[in-house]
PQR file of N, CA, C, O and H, with PARSE charges and radii, in Angstrom:
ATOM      1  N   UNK A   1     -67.083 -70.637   7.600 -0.4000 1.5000
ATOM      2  CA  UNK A   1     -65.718 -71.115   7.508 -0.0000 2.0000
ATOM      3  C   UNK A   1     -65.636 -72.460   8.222  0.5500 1.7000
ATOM      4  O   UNK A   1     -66.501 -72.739   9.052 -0.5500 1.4000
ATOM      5  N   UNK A   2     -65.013 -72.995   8.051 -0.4000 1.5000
ATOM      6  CA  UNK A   2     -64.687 -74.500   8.015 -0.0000 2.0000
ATOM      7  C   UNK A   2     -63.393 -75.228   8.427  0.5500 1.7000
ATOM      8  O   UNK A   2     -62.759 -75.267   7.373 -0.5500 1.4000
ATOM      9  H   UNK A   2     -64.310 -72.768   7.377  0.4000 1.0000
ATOM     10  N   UNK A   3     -62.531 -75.925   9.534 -0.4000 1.5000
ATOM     11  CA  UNK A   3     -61.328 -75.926   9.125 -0.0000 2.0000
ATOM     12  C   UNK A   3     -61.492 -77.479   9.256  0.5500 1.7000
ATOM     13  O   UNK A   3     -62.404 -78.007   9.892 -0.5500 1.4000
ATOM     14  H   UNK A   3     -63.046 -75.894  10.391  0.4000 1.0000
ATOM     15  N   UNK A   4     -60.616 -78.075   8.659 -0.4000 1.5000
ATOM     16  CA  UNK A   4     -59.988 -79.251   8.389 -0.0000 2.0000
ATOM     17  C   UNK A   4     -58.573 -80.101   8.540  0.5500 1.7000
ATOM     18  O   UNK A   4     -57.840 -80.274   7.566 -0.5500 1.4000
ATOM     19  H   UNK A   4     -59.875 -77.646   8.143  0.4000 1.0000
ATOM     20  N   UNK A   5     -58.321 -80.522   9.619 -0.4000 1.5000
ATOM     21  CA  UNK A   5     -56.803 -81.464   9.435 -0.0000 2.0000
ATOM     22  C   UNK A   5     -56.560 -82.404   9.357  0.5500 1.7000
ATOM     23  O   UNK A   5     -56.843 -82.933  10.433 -0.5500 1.4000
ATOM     24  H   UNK A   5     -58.916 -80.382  10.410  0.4000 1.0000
ATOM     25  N   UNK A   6     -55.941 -83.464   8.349 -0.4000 1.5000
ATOM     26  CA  UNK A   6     -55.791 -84.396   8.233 -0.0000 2.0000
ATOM     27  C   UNK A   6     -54.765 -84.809   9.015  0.5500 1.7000
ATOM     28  O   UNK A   6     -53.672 -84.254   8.902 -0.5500 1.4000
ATOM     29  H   UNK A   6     -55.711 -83.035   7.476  0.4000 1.0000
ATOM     30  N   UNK A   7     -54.911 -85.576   9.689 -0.4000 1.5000
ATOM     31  CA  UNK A   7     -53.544 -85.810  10.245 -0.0000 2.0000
ATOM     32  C   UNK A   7     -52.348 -87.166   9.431  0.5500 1.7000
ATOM     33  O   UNK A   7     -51.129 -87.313   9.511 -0.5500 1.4000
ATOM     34  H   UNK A   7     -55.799 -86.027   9.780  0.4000 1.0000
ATOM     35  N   UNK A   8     -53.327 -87.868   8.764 -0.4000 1.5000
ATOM     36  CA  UNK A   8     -52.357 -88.790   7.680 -0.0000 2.0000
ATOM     37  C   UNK A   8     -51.681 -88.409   6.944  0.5500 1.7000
ATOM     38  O   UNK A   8     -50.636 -88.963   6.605 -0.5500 1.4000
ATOM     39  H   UNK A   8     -54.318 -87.748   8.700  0.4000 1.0000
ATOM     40  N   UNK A   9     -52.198 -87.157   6.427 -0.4000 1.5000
ATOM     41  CA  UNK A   9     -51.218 -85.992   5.426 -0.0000 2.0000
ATOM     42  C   UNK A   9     -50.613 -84.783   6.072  0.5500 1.7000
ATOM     43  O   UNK A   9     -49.819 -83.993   5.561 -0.5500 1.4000
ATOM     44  H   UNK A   9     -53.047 -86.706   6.702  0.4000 1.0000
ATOM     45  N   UNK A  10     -51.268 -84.765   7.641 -0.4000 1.5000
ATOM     46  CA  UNK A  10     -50.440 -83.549   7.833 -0.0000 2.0000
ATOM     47  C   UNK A  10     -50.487 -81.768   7.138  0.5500 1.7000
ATOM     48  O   UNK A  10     -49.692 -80.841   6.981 -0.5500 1.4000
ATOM     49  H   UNK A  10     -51.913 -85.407   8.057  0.4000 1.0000
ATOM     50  N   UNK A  11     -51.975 -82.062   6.880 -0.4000 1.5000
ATOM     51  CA  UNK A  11     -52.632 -81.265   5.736 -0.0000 2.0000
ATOM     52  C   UNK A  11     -53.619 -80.633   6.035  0.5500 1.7000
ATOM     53  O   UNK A  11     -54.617 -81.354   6.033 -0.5500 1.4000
ATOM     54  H   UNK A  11     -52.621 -82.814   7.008  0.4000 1.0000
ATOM     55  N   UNK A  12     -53.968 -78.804   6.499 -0.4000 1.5000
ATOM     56  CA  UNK A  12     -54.758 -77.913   7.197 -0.0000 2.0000
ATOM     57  C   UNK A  12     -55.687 -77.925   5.789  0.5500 1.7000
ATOM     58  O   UNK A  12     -55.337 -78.175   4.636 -0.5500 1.4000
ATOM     59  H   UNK A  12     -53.157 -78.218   6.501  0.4000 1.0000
ATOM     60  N   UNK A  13     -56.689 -77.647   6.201 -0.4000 1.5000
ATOM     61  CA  UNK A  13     -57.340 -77.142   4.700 -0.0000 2.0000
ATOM     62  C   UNK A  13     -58.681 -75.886   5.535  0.5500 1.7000
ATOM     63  O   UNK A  13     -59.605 -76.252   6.261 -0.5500 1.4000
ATOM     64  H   UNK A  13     -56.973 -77.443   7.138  0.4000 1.0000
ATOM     65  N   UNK A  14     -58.429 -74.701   5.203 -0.4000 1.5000
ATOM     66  CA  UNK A  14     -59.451 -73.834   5.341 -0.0000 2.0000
ATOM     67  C   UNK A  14     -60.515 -73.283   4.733  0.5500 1.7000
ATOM     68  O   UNK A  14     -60.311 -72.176   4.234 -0.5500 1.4000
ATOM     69  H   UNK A  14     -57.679 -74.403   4.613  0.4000 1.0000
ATOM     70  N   UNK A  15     -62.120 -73.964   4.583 -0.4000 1.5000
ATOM     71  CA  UNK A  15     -62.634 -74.151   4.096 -0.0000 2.0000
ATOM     72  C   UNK A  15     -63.476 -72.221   4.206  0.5500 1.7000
ATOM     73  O   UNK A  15     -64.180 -71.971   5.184 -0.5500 1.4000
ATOM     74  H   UNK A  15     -62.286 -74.863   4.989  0.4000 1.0000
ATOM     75  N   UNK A  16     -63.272 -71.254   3.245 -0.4000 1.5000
ATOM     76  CA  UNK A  16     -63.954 -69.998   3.324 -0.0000 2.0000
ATOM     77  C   UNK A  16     -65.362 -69.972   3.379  0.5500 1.7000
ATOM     78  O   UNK A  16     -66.033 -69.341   4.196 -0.5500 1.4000
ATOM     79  H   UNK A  16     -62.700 -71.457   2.450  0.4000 1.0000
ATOM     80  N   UNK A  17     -65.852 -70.825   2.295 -0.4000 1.5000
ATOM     81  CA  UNK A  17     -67.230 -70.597   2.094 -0.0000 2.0000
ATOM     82  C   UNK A  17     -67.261 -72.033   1.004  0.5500 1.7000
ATOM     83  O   UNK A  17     -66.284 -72.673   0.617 -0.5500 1.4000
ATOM     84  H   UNK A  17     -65.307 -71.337   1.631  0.4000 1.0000
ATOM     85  N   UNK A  18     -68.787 -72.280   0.665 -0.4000 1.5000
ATOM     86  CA  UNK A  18     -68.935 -73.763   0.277 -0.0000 2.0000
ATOM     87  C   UNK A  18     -68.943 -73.582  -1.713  0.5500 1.7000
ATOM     88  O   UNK A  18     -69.405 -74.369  -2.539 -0.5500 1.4000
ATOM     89  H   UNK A  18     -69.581 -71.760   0.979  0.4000 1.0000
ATOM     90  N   UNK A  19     -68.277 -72.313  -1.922 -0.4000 1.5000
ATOM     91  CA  UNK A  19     -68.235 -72.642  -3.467 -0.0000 2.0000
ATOM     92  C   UNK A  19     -67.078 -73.563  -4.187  0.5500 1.7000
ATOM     93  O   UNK A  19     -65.887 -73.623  -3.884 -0.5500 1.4000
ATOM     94  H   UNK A  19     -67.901 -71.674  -1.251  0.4000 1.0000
ATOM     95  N   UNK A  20     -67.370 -73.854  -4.622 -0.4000 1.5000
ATOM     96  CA  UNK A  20     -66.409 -74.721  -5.614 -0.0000 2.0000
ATOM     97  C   UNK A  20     -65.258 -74.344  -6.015  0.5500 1.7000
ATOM     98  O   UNK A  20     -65.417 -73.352  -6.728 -0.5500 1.4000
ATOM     99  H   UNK A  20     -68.338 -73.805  -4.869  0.4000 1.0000
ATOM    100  N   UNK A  21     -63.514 -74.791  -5.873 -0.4000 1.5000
ATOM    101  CA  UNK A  21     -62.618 -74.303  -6.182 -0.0000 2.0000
ATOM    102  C   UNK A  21     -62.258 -74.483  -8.475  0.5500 1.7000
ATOM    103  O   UNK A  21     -62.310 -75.432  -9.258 -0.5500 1.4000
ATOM    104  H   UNK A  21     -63.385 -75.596  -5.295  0.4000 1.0000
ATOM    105  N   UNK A  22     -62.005 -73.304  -8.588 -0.4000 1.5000
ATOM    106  CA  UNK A  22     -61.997 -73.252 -10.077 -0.0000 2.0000
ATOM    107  C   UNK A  22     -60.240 -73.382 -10.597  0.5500 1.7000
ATOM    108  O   UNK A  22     -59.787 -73.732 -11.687 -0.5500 1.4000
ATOM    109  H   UNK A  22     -61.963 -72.533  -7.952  0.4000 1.0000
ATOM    110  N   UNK A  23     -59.599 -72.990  -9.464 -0.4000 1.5000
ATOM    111  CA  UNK A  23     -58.271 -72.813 -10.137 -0.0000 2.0000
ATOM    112  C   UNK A  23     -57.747 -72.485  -8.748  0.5500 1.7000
ATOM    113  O   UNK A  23     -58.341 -71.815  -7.905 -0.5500 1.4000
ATOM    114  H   UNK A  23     -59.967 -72.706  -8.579  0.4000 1.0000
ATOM    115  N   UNK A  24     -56.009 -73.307  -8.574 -0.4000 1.5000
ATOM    116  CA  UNK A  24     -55.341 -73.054  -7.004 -0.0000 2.0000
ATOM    117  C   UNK A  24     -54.010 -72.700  -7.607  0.5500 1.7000
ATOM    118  O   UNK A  24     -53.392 -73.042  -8.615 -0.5500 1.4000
ATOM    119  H   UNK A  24     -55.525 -73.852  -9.260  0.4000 1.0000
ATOM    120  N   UNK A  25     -53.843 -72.022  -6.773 -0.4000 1.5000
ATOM    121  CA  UNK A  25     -51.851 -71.233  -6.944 -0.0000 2.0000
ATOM    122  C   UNK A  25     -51.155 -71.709  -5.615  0.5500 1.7000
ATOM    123  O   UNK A  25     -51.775 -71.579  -4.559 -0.5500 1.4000
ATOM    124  H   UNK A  25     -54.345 -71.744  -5.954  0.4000 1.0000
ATOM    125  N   UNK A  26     -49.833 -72.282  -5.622 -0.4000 1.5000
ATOM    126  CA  UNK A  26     -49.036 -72.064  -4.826 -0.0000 2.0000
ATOM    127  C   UNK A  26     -48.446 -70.883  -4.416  0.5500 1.7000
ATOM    128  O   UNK A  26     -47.452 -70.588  -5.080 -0.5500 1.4000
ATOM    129  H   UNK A  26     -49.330 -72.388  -6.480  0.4000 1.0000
ATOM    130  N   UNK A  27     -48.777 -70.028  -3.434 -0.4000 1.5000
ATOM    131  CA  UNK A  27     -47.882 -68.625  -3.035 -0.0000 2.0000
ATOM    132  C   UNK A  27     -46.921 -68.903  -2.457  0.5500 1.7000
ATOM    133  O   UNK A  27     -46.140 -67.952  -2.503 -0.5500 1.4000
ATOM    134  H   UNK A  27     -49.584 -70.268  -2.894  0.4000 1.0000
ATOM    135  N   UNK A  28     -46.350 -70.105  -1.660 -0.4000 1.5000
ATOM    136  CA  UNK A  28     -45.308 -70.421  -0.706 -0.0000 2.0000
ATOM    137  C   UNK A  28     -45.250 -72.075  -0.900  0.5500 1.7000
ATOM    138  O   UNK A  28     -46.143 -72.836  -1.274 -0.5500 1.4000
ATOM    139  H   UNK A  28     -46.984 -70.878  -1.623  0.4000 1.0000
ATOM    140  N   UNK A  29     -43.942 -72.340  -0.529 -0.4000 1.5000
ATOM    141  CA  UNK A  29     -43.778 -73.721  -0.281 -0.0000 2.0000
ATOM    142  C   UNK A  29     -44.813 -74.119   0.073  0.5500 1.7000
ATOM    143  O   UNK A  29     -45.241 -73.164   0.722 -0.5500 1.4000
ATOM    144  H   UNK A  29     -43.217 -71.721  -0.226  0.4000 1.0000
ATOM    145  N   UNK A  30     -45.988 -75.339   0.131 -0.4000 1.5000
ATOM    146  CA  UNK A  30     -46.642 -75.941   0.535 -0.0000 2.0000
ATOM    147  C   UNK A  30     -48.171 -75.493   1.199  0.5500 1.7000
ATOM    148  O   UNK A  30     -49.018 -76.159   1.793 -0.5500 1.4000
ATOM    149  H   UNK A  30     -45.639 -76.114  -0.396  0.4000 1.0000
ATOM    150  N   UNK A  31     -48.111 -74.129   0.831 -0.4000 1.5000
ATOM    151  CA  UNK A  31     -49.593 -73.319   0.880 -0.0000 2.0000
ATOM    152  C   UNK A  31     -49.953 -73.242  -0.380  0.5500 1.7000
ATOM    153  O   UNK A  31     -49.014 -73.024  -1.146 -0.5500 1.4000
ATOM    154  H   UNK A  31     -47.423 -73.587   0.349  0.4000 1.0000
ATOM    155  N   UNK A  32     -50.980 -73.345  -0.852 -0.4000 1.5000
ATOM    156  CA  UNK A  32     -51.851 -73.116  -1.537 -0.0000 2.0000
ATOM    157  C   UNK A  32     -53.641 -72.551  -1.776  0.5500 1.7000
ATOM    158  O   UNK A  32     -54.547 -73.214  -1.271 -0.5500 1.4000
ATOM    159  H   UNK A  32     -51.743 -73.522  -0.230  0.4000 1.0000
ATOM    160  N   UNK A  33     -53.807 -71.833  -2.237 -0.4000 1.5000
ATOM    161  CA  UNK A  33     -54.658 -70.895  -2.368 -0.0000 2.0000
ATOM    162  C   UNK A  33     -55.983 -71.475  -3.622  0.5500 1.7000
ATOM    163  O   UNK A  33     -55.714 -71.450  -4.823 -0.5500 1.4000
ATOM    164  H   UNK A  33     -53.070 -71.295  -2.647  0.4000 1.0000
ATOM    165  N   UNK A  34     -57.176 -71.897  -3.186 -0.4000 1.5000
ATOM    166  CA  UNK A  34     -57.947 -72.186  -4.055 -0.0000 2.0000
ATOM    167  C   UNK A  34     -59.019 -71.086  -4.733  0.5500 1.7000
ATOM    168  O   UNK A  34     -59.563 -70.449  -3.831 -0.5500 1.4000
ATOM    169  H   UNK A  34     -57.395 -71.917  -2.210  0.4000 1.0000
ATOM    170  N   UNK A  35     -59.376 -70.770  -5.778 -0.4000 1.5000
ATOM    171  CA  UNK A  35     -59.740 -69.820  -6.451 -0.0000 2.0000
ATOM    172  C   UNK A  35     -60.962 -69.996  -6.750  0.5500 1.7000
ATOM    173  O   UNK A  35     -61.119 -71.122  -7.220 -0.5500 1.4000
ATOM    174  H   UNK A  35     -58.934 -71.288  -6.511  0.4000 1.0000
ATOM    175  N   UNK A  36     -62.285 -69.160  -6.672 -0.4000 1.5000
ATOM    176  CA  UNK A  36     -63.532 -69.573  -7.497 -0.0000 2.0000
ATOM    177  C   UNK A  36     -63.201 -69.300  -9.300  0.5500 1.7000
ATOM    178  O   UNK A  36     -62.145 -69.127  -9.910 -0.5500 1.4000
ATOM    179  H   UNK A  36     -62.157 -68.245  -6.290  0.4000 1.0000
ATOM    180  N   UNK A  37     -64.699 -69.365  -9.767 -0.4000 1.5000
ATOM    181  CA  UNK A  37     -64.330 -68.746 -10.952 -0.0000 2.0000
ATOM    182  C   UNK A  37     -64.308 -67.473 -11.294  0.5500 1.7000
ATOM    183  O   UNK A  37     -63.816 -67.110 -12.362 -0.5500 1.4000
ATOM    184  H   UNK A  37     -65.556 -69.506  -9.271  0.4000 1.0000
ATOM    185  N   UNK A  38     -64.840 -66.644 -10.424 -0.4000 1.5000
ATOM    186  CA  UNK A  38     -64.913 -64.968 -10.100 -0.0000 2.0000
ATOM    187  C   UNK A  38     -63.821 -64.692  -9.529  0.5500 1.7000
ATOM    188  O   UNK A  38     -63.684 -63.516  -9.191 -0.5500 1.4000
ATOM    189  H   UNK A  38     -65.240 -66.939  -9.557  0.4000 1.0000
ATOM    190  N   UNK A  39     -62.866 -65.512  -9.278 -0.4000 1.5000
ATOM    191  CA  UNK A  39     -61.016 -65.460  -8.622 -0.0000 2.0000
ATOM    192  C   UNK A  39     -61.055 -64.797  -7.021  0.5500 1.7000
ATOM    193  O   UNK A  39     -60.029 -64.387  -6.479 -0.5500 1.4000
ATOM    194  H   UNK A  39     -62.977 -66.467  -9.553  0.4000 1.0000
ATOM    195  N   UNK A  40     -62.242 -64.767  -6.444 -0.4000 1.5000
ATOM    196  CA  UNK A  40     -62.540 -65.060  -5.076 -0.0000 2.0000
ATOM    197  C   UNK A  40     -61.769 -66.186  -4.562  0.5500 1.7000
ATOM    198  O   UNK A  40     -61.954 -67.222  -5.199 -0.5500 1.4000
ATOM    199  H   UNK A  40     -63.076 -65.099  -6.885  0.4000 1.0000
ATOM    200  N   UNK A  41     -60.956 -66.268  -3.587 -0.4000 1.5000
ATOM    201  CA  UNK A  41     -60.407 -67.132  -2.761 -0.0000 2.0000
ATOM    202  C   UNK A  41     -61.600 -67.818  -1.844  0.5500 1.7000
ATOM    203  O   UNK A  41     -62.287 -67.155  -1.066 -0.5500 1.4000
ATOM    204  H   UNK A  41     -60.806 -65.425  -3.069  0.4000 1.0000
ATOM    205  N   UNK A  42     -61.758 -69.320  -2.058 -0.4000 1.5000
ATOM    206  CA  UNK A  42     -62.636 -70.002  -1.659 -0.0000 2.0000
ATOM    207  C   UNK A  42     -61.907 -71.024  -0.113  0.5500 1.7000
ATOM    208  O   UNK A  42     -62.413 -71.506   0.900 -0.5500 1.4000
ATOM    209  H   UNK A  42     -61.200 -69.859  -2.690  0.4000 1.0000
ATOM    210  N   UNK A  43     -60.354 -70.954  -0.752 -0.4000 1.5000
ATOM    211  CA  UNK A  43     -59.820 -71.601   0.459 -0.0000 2.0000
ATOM    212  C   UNK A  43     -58.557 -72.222   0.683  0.5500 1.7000
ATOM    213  O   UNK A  43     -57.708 -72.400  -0.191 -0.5500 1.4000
ATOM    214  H   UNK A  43     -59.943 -70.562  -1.575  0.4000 1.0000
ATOM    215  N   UNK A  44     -58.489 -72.446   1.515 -0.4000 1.5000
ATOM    216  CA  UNK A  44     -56.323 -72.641   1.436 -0.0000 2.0000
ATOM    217  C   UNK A  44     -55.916 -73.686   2.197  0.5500 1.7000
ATOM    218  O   UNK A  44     -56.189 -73.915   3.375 -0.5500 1.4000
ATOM    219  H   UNK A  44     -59.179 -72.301   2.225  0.4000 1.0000
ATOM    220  N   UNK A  45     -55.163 -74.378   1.355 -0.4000 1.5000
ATOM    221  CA  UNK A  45     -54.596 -75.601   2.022 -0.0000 2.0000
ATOM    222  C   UNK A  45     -53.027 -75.636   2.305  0.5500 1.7000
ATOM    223  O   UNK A  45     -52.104 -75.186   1.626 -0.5500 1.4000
ATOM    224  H   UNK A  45     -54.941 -74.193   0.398  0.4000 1.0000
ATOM    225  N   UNK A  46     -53.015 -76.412   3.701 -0.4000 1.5000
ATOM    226  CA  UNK A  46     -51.528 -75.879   3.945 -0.0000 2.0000
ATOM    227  C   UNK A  46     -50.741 -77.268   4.187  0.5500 1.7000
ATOM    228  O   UNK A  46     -51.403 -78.210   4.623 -0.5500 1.4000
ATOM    229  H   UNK A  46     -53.765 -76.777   4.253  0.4000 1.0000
ATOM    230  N   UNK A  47     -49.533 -77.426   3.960 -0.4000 1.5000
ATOM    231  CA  UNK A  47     -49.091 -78.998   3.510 -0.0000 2.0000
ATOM    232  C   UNK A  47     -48.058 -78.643   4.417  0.5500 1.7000
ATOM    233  O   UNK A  47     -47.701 -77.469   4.513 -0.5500 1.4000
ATOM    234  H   UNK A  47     -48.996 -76.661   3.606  0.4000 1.0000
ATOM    235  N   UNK A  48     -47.336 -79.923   5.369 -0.4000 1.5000
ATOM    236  CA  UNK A  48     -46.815 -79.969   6.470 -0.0000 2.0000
ATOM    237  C   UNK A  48     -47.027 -79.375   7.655  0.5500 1.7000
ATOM    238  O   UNK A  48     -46.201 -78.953   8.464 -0.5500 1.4000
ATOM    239  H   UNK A  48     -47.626 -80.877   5.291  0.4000 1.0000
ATOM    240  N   UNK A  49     -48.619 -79.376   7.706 -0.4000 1.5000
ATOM    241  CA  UNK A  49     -49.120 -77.896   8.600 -0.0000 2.0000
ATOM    242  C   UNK A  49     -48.833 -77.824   9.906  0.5500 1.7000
ATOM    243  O   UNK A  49     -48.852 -76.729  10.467 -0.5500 1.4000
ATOM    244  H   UNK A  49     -49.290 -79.719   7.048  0.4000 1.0000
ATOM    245  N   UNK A  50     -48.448 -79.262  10.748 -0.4000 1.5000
ATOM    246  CA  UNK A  50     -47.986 -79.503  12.358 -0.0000 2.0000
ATOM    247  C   UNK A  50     -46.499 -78.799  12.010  0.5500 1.7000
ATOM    248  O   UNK A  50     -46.025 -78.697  13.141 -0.5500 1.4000
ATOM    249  H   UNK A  50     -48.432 -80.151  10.292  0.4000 1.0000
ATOM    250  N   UNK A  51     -45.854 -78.450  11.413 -0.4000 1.5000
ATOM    251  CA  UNK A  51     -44.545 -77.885  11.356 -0.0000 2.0000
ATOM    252  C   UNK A  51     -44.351 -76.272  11.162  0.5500 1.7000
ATOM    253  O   UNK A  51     -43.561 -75.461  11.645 -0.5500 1.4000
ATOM    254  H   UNK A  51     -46.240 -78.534  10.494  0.4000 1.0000
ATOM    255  N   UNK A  52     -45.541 -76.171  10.142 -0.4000 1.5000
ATOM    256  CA  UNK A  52     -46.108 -74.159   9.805 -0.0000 2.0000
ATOM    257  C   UNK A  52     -46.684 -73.387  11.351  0.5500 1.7000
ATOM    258  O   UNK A  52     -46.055 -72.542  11.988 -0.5500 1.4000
ATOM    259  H   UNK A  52     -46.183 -76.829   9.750  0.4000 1.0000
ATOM    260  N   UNK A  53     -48.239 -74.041  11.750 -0.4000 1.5000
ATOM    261  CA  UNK A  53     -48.424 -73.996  12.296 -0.0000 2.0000
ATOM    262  C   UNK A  53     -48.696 -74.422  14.151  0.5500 1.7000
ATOM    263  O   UNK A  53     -48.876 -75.611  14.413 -0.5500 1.4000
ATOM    264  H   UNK A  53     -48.750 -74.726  11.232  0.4000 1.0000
ATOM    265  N   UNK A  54     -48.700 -73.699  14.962 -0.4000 1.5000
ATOM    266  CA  UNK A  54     -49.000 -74.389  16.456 -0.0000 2.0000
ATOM    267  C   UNK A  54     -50.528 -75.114  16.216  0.5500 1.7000
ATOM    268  O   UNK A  54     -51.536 -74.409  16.250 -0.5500 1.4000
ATOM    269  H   UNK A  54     -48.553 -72.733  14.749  0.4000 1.0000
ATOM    270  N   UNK A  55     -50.589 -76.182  16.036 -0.4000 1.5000
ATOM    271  CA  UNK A  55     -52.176 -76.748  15.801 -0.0000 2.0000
ATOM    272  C   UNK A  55     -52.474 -77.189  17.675  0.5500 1.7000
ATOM    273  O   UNK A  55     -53.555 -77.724  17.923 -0.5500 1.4000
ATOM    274  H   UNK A  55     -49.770 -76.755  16.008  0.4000 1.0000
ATOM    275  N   UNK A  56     -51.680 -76.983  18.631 -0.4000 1.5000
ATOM    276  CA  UNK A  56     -51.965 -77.620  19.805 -0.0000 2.0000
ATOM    277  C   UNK A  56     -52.610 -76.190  20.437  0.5500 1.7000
ATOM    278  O   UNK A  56     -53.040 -76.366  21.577 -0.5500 1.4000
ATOM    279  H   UNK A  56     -50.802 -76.548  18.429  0.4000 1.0000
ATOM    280  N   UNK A  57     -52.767 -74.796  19.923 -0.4000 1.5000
ATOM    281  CA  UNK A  57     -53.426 -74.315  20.195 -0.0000 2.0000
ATOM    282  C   UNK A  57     -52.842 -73.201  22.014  0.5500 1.7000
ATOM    283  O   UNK A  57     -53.356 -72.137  22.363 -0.5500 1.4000
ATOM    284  H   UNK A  57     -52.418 -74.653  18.997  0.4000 1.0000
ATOM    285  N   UNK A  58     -51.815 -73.886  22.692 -0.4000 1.5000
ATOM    286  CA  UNK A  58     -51.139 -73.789  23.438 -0.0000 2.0000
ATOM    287  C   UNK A  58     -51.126 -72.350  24.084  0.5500 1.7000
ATOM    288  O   UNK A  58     -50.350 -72.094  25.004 -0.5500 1.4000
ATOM    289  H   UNK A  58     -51.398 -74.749  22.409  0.4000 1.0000
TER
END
């Protein structure tokens, strides 16, 4: 697993495992869910994520 934040976008991205995303769904405002092609969740990106989440860890 892998995590990722951009801070120019403000954009978490949780990297599961290193396969390739085939297809992503929005489940919630500004989460999104990336899909293999076996519809295994490969990884999820979360948009306004300093506001979703505590990223200071605190």
């Amino acid at each position: 697993m892998k995590i990722s934040y951009y801070i120019d976008t403000d954009s978490l991205y949780i990297d599961l495992n290193s396969k390739q995303s085939a297809e992503s769904k929005e489940v919630s405002e500004g989460v999104v869910i990336d899909y293999d092609t076996e519809g295994k969740v490969v990884g999820i990106d979360i948009d306004n994520a300093s506001k979703k989440i505590d990223l200071k860890g605190d």
